[in-house]
C-alpha positions, 0 to 999 in steps of 0.5 A: 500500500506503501508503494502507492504514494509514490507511483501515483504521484510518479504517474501523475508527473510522466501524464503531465510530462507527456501531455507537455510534450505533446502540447508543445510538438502541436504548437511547434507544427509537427503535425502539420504536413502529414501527407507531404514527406510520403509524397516528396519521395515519389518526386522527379529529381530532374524537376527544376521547381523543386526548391534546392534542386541545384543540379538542374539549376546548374544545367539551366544555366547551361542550356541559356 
């Protein structure tokens, strides 16, 4: 019975932990764009409207 006055307050402490944490990955915008990474894998390499795409800025330039 001892043991509970320490693992309840200890629960309470690692819930209030957690819903700090996900609180703040919320307002941080870690949910934000869930959908979007899954896609970027799919996308050419070769498309010069892809931002840091410097290989086909470098043959843009070429081409001119």
């Amino acid at each position: 019975m001892a043991i509970l006055y320490l693992l309840i307050p200890l629960g309470l402490l690692f819930l209030g932990l957690f819903v700090w944490i996900f609180i703040w990955s919320v307002k941080d915008g870690q949910f934000d764009d869930l959908e979007g990474p899954a896609f970027r894998i799919l996308m050419d390499d070769d498309d010069p409207k892809i931002p840091g795409n410097e290989k086909s800025k470098l043959e843009e330039e070429r081409q001119e």
